[in-house]
C-alpha positions in Angstrom: 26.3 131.3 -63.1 25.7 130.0 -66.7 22.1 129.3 -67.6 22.3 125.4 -67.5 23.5 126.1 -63.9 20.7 128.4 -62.8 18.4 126.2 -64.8 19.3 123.0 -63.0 18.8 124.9 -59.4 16.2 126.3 -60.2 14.4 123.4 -61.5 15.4 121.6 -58.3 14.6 124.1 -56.0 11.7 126.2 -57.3 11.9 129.5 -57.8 15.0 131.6 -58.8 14.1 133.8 -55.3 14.6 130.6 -53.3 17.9 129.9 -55.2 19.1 133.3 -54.4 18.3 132.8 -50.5 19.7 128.7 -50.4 22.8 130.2 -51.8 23.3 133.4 -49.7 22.5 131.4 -46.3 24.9 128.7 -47.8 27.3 131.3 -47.8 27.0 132.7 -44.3 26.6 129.7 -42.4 28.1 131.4 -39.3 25.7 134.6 -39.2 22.4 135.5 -38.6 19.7 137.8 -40.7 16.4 140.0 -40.8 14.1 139.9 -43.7 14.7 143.3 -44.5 18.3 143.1 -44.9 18.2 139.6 -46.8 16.1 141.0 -49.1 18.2 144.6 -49.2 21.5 142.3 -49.9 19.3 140.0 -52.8 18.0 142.6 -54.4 14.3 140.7 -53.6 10.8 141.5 -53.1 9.9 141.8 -49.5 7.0 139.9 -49.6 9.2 137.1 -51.8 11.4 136.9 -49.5 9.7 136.6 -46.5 7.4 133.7 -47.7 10.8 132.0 -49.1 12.2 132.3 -45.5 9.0 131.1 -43.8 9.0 127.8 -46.3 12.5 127.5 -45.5 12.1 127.3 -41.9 9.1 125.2 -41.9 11.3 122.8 -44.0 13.7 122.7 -41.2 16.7 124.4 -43.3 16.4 127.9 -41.3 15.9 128.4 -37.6 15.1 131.9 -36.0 15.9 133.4 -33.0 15.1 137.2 -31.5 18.6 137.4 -30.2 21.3 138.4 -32.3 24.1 136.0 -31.3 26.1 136.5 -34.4 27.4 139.6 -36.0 24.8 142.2 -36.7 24.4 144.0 -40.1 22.8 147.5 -39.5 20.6 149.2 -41.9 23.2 150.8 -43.3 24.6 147.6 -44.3 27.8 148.0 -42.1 28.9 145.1 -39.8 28.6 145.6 -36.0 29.0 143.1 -33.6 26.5 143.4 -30.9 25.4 140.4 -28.7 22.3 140.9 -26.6 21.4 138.7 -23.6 17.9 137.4 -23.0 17.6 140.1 -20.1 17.7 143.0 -22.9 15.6 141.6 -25.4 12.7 143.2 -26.1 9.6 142.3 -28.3 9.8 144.5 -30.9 13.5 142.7 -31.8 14.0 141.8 -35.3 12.9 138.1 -36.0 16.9 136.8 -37.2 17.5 133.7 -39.8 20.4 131.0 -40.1 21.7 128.4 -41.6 20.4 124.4 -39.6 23.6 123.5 -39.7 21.9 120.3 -38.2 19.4 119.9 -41.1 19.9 116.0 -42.1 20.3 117.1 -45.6 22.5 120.2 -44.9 26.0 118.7 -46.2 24.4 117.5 -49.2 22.2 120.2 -50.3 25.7 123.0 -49.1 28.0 120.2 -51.7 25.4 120.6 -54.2 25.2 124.4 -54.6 29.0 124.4 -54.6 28.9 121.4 -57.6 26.2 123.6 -59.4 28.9 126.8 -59.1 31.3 124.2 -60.8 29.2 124.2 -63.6 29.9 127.8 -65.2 33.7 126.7 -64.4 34.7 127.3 -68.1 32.6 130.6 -68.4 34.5 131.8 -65.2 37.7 130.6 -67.2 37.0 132.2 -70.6 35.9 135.4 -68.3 39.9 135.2 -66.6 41.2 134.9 -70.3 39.5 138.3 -71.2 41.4 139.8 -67.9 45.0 138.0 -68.6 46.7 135.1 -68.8 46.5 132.5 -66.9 49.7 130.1 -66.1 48.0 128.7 -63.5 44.0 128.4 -61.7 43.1 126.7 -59.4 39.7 126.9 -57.6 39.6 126.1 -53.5 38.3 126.8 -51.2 34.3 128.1 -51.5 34.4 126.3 -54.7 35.4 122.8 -53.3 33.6 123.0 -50.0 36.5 124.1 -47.6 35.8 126.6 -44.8 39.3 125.9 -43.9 41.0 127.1 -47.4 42.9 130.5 -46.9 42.2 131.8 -50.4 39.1 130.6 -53.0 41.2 131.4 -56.0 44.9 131.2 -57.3 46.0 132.7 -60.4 49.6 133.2 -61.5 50.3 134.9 -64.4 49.7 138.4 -65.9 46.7 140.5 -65.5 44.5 143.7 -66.3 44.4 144.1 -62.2 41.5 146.6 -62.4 39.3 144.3 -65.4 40.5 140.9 -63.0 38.9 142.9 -59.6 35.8 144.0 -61.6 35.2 140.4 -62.6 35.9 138.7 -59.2 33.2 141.2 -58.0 31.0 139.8 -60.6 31.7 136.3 -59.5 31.2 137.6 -56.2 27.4 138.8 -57.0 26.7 135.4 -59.0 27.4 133.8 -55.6 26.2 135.8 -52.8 29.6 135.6 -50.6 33.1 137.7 -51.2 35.6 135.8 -52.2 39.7 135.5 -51.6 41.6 135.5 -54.1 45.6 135.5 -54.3 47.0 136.8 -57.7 51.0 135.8 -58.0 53.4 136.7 -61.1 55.4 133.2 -62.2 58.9 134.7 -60.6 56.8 134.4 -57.6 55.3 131.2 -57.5 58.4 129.2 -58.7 60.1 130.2 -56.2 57.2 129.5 -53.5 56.9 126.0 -55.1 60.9 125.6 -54.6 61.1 126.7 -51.4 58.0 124.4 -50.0 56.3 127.7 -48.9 53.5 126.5 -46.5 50.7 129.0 -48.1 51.1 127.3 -51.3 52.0 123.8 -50.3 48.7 123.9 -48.8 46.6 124.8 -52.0 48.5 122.4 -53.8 48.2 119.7 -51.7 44.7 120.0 -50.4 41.5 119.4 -52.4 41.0 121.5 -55.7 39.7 122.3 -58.8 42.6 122.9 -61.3 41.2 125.0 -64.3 44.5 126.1 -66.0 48.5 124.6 -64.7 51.1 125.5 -67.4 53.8 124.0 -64.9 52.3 120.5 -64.3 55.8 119.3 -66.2 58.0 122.1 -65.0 
């Protein structure tokens, strides 16, 4: 994120440390954490974090449970689904946090951190140019608030495949989430367009943020 972006946030919200949890919970709205594994994933003092999540929770954005009802992350950091029933939990189970989706302010404090990752659009841009060229960005999904989107980012055009992945994975830090992405060459997408291909139709039609389109007239 540019600095006016992380300064705006962070003026609203704090403390960069609170940022970085609001943003990674905002992310995983569907899953379930310990402390030591948010703070593992966010880089994050253990202490920091856990006073974060305790202010959080007291403010009603975070609940916690004992049972892990989502998918657990193990301290290896690999995903395992395991589901526990009341019956087989013990006390010494790890104390889990998530997202209130409930939280009277949830929708508008979730549309805000996506407006706030809006903000370093044209550094995200300039940061494409340096991997390719562009014909055609357009920003969905994550970026526009969609759950339902089945990519975050579009490019057409030609790129440095390995300098575009080691961006995206930038991108991917700067936002606490991994995104999709869909990389087409302009053969490609012309024909998509022409043919009404539903994958792209849907992009097109559907809410977006459209950073580059060299074919608006073609």
């Amino acid at each position: 994120m540019t600095n006016s972006g992380k300064f705006i946030l962070n003026k609203l919200f704090g403390s960069t440390a609170r940022v970085k949890l609001l943003k990674f919970f905002l992310s995983h709205t569907n899953e379930q954490f310990y402390i030591r594994q948010v703070a593992r994933e966010l880089e994050l003092q253990l202490n920091s974090v856990r006073r974060e999540l305790d202010n959080l929770e007291v403010f009603g954005l975070l609940k916690t449970t004992s049972i892990a009802l989502e998918s657990e992350i193990d301290t290896e950091g690999k995903s395992s689904k395991k589901s526990k029933s009341k019956d087989t939990v013990s006390k010494t189970d790890k104390k889990y946090y998530y997202i209130n989706k409930e939280f009277i302010l949830f929708e508008e404090i979730k549309s805000l951190f996506v407006k706030a990752h809006v903000l370093y659009e044209k550094d995200f841009s300039e940061k494409i140019l340096e991997a390719g060229k562009p014909k055609l960005m357009i920003l969905t999904g994550f970026f526009v608030n969609s759950e339902d989107s089945s990519t975050d980012i579009l490019l057409v055009g030609k790129f440095d495949k390995e300098a575009l992945v080691k961006m995206i994975k930038e991108l991917e830090s700067e936002v606490g989430r991994e995104l999709n992405y869909t990389i087409m060459d302009t053969k490609e997408f012309l024909y998509r367009r022409d043919i009404t291909d539903m994958f792209l139709y849907t992009i097109l039609e559907n809410k977006k943020i459209v950073v580059v389109d060299e074919f608006e007239n073609i």
